[in-house]
N, C-alpha and C positions, 0 to 999 in steps of 0.2 A: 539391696534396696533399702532406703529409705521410708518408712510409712509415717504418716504424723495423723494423730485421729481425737480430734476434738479437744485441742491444744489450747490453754487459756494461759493466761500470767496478765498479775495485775499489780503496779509500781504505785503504791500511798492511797491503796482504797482505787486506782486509776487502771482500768481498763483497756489493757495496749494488746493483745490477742485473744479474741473470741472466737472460741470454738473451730478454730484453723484444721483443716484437713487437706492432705494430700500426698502422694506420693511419688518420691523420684526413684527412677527407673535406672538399677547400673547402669555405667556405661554411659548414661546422658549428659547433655548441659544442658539445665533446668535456670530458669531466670525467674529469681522473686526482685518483682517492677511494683512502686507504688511511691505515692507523694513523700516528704518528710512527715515522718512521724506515722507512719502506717502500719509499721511493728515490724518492716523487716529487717532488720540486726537484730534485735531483739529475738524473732525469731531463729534465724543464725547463729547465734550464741544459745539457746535452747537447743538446737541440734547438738553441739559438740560439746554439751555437757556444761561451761561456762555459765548458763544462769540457770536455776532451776524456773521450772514451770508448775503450776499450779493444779490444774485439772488436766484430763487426758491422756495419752500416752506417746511417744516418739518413740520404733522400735529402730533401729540398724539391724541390718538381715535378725539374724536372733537374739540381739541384746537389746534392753529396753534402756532409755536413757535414764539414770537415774543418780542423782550427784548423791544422794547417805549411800551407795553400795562404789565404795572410792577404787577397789581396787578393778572392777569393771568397767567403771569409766577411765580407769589412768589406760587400761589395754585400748578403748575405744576409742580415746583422744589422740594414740598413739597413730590409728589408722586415717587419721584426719589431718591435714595441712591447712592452716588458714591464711591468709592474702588481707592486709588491710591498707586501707587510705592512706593513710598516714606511713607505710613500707614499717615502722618497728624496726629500724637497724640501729645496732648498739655504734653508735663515733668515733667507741675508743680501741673497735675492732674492725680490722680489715675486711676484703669481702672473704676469702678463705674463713676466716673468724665468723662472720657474720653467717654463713648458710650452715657452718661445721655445729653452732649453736644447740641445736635439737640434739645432735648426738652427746654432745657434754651434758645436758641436764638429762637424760637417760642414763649415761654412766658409759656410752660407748667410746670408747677411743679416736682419738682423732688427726693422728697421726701416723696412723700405720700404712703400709702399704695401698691398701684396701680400701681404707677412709680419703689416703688422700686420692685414688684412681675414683672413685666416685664421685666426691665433691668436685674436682676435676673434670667428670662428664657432664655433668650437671651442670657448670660455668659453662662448658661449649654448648650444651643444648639451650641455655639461654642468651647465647652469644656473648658471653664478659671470659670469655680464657683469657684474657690481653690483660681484666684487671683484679687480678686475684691479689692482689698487694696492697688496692688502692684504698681508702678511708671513703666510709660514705656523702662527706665534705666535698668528696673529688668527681663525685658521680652527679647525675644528671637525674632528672624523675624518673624517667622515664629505665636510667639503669639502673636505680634504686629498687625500682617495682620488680626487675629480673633479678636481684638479687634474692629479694627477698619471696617472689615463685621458686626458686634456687632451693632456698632454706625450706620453704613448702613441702620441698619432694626430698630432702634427705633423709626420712624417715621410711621412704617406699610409701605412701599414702594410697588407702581406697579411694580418699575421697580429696577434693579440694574443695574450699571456702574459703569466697570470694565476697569480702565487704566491701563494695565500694570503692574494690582495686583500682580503677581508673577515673576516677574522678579529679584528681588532682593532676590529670597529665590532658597536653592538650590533642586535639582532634587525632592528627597523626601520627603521637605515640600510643596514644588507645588504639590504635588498627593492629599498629605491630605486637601490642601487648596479647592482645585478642587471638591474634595471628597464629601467638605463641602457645596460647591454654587450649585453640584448637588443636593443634599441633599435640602438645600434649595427653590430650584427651584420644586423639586417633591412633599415636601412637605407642603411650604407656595404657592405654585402659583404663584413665582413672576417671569418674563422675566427677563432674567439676558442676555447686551449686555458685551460681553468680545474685549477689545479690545489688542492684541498682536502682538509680530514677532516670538513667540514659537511654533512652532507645536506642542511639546507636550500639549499643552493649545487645541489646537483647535481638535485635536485625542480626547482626552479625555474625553471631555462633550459636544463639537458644535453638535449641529443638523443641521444645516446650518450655512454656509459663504461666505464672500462678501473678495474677492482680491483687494485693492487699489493698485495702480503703479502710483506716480506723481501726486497725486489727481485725478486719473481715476478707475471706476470701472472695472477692467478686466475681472470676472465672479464674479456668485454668486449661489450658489447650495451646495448639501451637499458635507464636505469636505472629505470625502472615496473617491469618484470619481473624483474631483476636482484636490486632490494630488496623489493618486496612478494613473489616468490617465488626466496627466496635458497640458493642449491642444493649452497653450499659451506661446509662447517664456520665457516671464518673470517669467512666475511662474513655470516655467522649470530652470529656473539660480537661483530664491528665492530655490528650493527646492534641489537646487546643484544635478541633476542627471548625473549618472555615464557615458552616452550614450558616453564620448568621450574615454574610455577605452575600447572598444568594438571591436571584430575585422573586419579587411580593406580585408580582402575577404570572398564570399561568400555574403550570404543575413542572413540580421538579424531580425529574427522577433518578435514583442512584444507582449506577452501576459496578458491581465487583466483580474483578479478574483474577482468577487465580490459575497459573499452570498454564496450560495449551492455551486457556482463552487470552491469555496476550496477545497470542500470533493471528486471530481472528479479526477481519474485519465487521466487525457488527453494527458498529455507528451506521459507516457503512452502508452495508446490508439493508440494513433498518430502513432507511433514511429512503433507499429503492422500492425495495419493496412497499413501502409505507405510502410512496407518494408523498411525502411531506419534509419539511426541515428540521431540526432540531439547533437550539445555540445551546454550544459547549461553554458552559460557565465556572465550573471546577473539577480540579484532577487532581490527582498526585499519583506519584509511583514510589515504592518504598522496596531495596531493595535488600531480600532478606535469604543470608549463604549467599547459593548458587541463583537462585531465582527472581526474577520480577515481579511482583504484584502491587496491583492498584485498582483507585476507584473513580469514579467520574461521575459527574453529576452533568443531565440534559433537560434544559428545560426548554417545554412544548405547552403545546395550546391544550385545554383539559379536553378537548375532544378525541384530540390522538392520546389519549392516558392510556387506556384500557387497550386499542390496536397495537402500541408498542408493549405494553406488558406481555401479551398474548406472544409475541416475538418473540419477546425474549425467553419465555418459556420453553417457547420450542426449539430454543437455541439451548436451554442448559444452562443461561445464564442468570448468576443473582442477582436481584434486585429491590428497591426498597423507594415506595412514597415519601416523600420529605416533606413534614408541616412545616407551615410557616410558622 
């Protein structure tokens, strides 16, 4: 595990993480989501040792992260794979070259039997065994990025760090990328921390997520409830909701789905039981893994406010008053 407890770092007198807490959980894929410049690389690189930090502590199960104690961090950083934007493949090295890398600056051999049946497993689990010969000039983004997850895990990795791996690829190469570090994650066991500003990234494989705003943690929980019911100003303007198209008479009220209550009719219901109408004026559905969830907003005349509230209670469903 992962614990970070009241983490600070400050860049020219400048204040880029305040008092950061939290903890990833082996075995998870954890998603640090926040605008540019909200401290997460920053924090990212304070995890695997790469920038020092200022106040508080980061432990890895029982090491504490500390760059003056060198020879604990080189073991620590050993256990660590990192993923960036930018892929970092050297040009003048093939892809074999390119993922073998890690074990040359450890001193491991890289061509023996052994070195090459791994790197060799590693290309097919990222599906490039076809270009083990080819220059990174020859590659695509999107088989840059599998090269260099490739190079990630040739050290046997606890963990993976994930900067902003897919940003640079477009819609449908980030699915498969995604596709690939679940994959990974389910089948080698490794914690993969992702760190983005994409939703689509955090829907698609977070189990849990952590909101930076200005180097501050704003919440942290899984990211279905988080983003279809967002309960902090900022991560309300990060996730551009519709709420100021909505209409200026009447009460508006918002409904959230989560789980079984998809498959529920309760509009519906409501709308029966209630004797009354409601107009469906916003929705969305976001869908995140295996599951659907969404939220709806109905607005009615303020006399049925309090008879639909009362409903929906009795149903178990959440809901929330929207001001104008």
């Amino acid at each position: 595990m992962i614990r970070i407890t009241n983490v600070t770092k400050s860049f020219g007198g400048t204040d880029v993480l305040k008092g950061v807490s939290m903890d990833i959980e082996k075995g998870d894929i954890f998603g640090i989501i926040g605008q540019s410049g909200a401290g997460k690389s920053t924090l990212l690189r304070c995890i695997n040792g790469l920038e020092p930090y200022d106040e508080g502590t980061i432990t890895v199960d029982d090491t504490v992260v500390n760059i003056r104690d060198k020879k604990a961090l080189r073991n620590l950083q050993k256990r660590m794979g990192m993923i960036f934007q930018g892929f970092n493949l050297l040009e003048r090295l093939d892809v074999y070259h390119n993922v073998a890398l890690p074990m040359k600056f450890w001193g491991i051999p890289t061509n023996t039997p052994e070195a090459r049946e791994k790197i060799m497993n590693l290309l097919k689990l990222v599906g490039l065994e076809n270009k083990v010969h080819s220059k990174p000039r020859e590659l695509s983004g999107g088989q840059k990025q599998r090269v260099a997850i490739a190079r990630a895990l040739v050290l046997d990795p606890d963990f993976l760090l994930c900067d902003e791996a897919t940003s640079a690829l477009d819609p449908e190469i980030t699915k498969e990328i995604l596709a690939l570090l679940q994959k990974i994650n389910k089948e080698m066991g490794i914690t993969i921390i992702v760190v983005t500003h994409q939703m689509e990234v955090v829907k698609q494989i977070c189990r849990k997520v952590a909101f930076l705003n200005k180097g501050k943690v704003l919440s942290v929980g899984q990211p279905e409830q988080m983003f279809v019911w967002p309960k902090e100003d900022e991560i309300r303007q990060f996730l551009r909701e519709e709420s100021d198209k909505l209409p200026t008479t009447g009460a508006n009220l918002k409904l959230f789905f989560y789980g079984e209550g998809n498959q529920r009719p309760i509009v519906t219901d409501m709308a029966r039981e209630l004797g009354t109408s409601f107009n469906i004026c916003w929705a969305k559905l976001e869908d995140f893994r295996e599951d659907v969830y969404g939220s709806l907003v109905l607005n009615m005349e303020e006399k049925d406010l309090k008879k639909a509230c009362d409903f929906l209670d009795s149903k178990n469903v959440t809901w929330e008053v929207l001001k104008f």
